[in-house]
C-alpha positions as CSV (number, residue, x, y, z in Angstrom):
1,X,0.0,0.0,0.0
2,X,1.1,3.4,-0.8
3,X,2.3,6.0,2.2
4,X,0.2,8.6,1.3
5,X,-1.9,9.9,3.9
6,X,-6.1,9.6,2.9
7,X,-8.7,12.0,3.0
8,X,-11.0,10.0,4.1
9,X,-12.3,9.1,8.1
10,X,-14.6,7.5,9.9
11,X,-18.2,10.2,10.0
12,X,-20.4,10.6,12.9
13,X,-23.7,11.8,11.1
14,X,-27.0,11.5,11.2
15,X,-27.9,11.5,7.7
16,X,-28.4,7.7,6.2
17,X,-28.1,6.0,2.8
18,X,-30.0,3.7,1.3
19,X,-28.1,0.9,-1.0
20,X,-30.6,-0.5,-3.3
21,X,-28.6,-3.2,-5.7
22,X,-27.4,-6.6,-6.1
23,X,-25.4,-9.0,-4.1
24,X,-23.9,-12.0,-6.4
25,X,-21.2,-14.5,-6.4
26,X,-18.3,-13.3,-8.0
27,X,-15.9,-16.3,-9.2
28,X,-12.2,-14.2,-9.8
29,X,-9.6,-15.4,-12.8
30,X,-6.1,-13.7,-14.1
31,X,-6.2,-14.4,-18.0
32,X,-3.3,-13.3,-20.2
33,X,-5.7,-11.3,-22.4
34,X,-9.2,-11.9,-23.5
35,X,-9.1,-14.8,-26.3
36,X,-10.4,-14.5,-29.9
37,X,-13.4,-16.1,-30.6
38,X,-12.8,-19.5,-31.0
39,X,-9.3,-19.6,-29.2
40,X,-8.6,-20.9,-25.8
41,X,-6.8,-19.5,-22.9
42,X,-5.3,-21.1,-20.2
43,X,-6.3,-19.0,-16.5
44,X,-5.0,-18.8,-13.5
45,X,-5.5,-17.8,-9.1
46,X,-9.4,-18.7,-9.1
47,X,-11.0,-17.0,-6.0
48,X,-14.6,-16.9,-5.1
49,X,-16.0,-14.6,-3.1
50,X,-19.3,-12.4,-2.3
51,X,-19.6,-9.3,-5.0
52,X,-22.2,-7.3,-6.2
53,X,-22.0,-3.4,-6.6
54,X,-25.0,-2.8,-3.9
55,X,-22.8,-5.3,-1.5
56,X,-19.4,-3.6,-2.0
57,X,-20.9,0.1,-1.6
58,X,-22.0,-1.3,1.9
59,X,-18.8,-2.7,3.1
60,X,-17.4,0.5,2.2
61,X,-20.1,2.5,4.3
62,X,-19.3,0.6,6.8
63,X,-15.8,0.9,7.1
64,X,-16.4,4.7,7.2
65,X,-19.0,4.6,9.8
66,X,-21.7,6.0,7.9
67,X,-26.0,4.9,8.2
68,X,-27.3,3.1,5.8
69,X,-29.6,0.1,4.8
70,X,-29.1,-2.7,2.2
71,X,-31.6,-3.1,0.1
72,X,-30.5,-6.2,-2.1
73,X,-32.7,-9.0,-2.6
74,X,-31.2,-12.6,-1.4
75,X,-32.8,-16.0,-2.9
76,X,-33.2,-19.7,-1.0
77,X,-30.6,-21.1,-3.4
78,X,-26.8,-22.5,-2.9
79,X,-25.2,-19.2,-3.8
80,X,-27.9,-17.2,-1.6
81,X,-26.9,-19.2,1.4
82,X,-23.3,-18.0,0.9
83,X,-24.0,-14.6,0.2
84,X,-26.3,-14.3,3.3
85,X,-23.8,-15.9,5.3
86,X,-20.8,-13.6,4.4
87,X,-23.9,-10.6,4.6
88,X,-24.2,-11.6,8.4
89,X,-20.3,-12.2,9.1
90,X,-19.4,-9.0,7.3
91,X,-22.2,-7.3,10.1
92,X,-24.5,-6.2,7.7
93,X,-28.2,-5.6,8.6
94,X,-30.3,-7.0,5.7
95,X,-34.2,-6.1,4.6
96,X,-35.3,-8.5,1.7
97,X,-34.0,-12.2,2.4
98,X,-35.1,-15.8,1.6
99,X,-37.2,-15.1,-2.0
100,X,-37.6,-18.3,-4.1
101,X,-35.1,-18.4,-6.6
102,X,-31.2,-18.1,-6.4
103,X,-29.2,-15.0,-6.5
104,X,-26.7,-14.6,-9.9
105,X,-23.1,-15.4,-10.2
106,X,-20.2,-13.2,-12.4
107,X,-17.1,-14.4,-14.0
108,X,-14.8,-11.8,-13.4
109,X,-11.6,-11.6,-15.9
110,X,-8.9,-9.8,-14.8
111,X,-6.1,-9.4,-18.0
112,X,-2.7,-8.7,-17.6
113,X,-3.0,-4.8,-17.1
114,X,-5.0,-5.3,-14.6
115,X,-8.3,-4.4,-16.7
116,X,-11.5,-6.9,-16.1
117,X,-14.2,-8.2,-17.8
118,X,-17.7,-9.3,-16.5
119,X,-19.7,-12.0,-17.8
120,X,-22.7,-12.4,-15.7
121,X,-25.6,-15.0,-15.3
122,X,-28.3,-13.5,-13.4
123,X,-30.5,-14.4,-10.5
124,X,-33.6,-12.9,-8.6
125,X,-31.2,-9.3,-7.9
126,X,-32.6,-8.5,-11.4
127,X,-36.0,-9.1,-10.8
128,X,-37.3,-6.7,-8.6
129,X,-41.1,-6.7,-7.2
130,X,-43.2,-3.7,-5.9
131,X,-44.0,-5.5,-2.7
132,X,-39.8,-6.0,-1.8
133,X,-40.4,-2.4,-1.1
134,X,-43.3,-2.5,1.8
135,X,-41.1,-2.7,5.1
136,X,-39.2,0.1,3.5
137,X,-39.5,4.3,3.8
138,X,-37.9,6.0,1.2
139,X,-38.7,9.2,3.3
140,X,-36.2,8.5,5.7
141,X,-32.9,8.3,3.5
142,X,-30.8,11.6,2.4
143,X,-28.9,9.7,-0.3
144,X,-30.2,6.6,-2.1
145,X,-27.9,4.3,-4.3
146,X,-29.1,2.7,-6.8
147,X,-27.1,0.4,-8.7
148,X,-27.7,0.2,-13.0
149,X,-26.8,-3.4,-13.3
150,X,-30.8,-3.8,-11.4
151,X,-32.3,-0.6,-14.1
152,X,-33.6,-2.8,-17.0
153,X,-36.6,-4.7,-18.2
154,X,-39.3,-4.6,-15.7
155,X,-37.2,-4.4,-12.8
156,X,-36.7,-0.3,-13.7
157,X,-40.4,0.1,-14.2
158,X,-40.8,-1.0,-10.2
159,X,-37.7,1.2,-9.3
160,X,-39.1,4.0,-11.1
161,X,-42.4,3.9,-9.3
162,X,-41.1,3.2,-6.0
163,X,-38.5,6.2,-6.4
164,X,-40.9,8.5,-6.8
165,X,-42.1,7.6,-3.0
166,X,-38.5,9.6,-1.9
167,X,-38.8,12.4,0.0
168,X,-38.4,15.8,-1.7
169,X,-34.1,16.7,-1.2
170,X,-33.3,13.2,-1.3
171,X,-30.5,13.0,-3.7
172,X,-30.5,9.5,-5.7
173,X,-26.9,8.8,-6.4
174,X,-26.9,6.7,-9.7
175,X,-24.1,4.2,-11.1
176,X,-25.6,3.6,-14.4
177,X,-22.4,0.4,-15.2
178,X,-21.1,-0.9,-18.1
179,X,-24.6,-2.0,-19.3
180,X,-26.0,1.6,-20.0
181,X,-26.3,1.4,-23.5
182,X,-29.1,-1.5,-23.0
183,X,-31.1,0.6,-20.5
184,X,-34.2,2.1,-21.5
185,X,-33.7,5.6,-22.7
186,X,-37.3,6.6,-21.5
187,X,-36.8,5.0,-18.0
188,X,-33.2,6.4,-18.1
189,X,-35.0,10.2,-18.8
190,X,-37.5,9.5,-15.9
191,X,-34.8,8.1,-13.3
192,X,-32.6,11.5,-14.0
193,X,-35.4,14.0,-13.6
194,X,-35.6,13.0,-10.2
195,X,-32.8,14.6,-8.0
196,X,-30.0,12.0,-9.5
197,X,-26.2,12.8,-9.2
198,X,-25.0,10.7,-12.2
199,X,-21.5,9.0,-10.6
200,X,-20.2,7.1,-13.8
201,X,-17.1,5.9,-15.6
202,X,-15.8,7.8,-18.9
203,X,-17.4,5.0,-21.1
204,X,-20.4,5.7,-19.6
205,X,-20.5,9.4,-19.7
206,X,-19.9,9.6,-23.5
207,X,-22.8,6.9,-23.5
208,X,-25.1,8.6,-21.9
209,X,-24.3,12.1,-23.3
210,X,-24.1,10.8,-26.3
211,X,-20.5,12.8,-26.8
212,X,-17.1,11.8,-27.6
213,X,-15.8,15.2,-24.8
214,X,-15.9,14.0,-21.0
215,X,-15.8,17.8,-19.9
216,X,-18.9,18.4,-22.7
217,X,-20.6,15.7,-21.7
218,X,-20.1,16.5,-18.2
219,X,-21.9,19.6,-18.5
220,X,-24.6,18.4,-20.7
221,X,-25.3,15.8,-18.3
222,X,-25.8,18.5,-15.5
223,X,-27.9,20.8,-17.1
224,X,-30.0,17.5,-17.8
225,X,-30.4,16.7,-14.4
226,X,-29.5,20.1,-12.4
227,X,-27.5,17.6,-9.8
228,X,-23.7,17.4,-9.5
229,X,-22.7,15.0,-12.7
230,X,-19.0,12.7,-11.3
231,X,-16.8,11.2,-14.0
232,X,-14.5,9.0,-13.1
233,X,-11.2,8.8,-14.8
234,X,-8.7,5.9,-13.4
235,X,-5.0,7.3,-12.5
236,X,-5.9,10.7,-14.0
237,X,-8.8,11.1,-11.3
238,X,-12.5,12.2,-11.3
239,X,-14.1,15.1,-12.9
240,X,-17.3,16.7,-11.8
241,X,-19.4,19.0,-13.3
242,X,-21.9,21.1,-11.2
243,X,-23.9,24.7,-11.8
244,X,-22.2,25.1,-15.4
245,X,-18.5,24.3,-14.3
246,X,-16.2,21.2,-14.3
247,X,-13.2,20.7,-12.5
248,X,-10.8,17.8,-12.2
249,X,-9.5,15.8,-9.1
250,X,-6.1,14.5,-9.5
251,X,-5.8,11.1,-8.9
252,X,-2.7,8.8,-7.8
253,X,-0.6,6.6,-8.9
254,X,-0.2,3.3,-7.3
255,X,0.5,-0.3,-8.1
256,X,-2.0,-1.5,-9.9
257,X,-3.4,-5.0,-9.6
258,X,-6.9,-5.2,-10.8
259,X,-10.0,-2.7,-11.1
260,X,-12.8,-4.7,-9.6
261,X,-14.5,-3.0,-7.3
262,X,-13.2,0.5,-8.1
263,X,-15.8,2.3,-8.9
264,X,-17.8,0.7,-6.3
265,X,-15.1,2.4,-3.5
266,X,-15.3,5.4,-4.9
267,X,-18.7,5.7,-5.2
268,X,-19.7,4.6,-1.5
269,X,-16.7,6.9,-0.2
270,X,-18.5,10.1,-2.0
271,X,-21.6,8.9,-0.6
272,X,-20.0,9.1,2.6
273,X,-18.4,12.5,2.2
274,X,-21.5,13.8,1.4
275,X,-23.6,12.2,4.3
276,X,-20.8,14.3,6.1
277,X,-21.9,17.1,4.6
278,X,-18.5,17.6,2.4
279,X,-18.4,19.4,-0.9
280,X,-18.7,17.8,-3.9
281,X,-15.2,18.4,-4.5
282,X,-13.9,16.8,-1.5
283,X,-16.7,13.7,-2.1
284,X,-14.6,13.3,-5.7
285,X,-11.3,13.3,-3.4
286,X,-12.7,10.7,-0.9
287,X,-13.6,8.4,-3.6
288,X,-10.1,9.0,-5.5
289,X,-8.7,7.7,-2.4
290,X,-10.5,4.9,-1.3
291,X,-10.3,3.6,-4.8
292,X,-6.6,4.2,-5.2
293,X,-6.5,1.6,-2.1
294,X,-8.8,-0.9,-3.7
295,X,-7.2,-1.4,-7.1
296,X,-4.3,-2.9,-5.3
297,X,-5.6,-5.2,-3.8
298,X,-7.4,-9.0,-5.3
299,X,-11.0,-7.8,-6.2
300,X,-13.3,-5.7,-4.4
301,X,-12.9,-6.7,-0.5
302,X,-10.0,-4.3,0.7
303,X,-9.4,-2.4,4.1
304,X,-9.0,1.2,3.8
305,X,-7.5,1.8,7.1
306,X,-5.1,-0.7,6.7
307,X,-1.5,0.2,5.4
């Protein structure tokens, strides 16, 4: 782990997050690089452990002592029993548990350069149901996450309209993933009208803005939504966009041994920053930190007040 000193610390606030997402078993090879179709490769360090963007963001809030709930659906199957187990050991509180159907799994793919590739088979976390939602209050959350690996198909239809149950000045902080370009661009519309602070990658951005210009899309993307629009960049760092201006965070660089998780950490250590009541800018600084920790370490499980 590098020397530098973080930004981040444990918070003592009041305000509380609600993490609304998936929880999935995430199975962990090193390939060379991604084969051709119809060539082999051979892979290498197998490790299995308990993913999910909606269960990484919460061991993150945890670690910085903020409030929150998890929100993330968990099935009767094999891999539900192993991600409720490492749910309770990790000292989570849980809401929705013991559905009928199994949670999903993910082959994670981590190259050479440290880069990684998700192929995912999906369980119940992407089927979400209106009545999951009635031993919940949206009224009593400041932030919401929500996660866009659960925003398609029918499952965005019962996001949407349970959304909309929010109190007014709760800010929904939306990770739209890798799988944006498959959303529904009417759902999409809806789900940014509604107080969202878009926290994305650059692929992502130029996605959605539909823009080859990070800082143009940046600032088309906040006038859209009239909330704080954060762009993360890898080593160079995150840029923001909020009232009509952009400005970069510099990021660090460290050893680099895979990205899993990444944007994950950085996400739940701006949400923490801002349940602290920090500026955006510092928020963007939290996360380039946490995340600078995480993407030296073996996927997504990593202590930030460790080295």
């Amino acid at each position: 782990m590098t020397g530098h000193k973080s930004s981040f610390y444990k918070i003592n606030s009041r305000k509380k997050a609600l993490v609304l997402g998936s929880a999935v078993i995430d199975v962990i090879v090193t390939i060379p690089a991604l084969p051709k179709t119809g060539n082999d490769v051979f892979a290498g360090a197998q490790e299995v452990i308990v993913g999910g963007c909606a269960y990484n963001v919460g061991n993150i809030l945890k670690q910085l002592n903020a409030s929150y709930d998890l929100l993330i659906p968990i099935g009767n199957g094999p891999n539900a029993a192993h991600i409720k187990k490492q749910i309770a050991l990790d000292g989570h509180d849980q809401m929705l548990s013991e559905f009928k159907g199994d949670n999903g799994w993910c082959l994670c793919m981590v190259e050479g350069n440290g880069e990684r590739t998700f192929m995912t088979v999906p369980g119940i976390e992407n089927d979400w149901q209106e009545d999951w939602f009635e031993q919940v209050n949206l009224r009593e959350y400041d932030y919401i996450y929500l996660s866009g690996y659960s925003f398609e198909g029918e499952s965005a239809k019962v996001l949407l309209n349970q959304l909309k149950n929010k109190r007014e000045g709760t800010d929904i902080i939306f990770d739209p993933s890798p799988r944006v370009s498959e959303m529904n661009k009417a759902h999409l519309n809806e789900l940014l009208e509604l107080g969202t602070i878009l926290h994305c990658n650059r692929d992502e951005l130029l996605a959605l803005s539909e823009q080859d210009d990070v800082e143009t899309g940046a600032k088309i993307m906040n006038r859209k939504t009239n909330k704080p629009v954060v762009v993360t960049l890898g080593s160079e760092g995150t840029l923001f966009a909020d009232n009509g201006t952009s400005k970069l965070c510099k990021g660090r660089n460290v050893p680099l041994v895979d990205t899993i998780g990444a944007g994950d950490t950085h996400t739940a250590a701006f949400i923490a920053a801002l349940l602290d009541e920090q500026s955006i800018e510092t928020a963007c600084i939290w996360g380039n930190d946490a995340a600078a920790k995480v993407v030296q370490v073996q996927g997504a499980s990593v202590e930030l007040f460790k080295g």
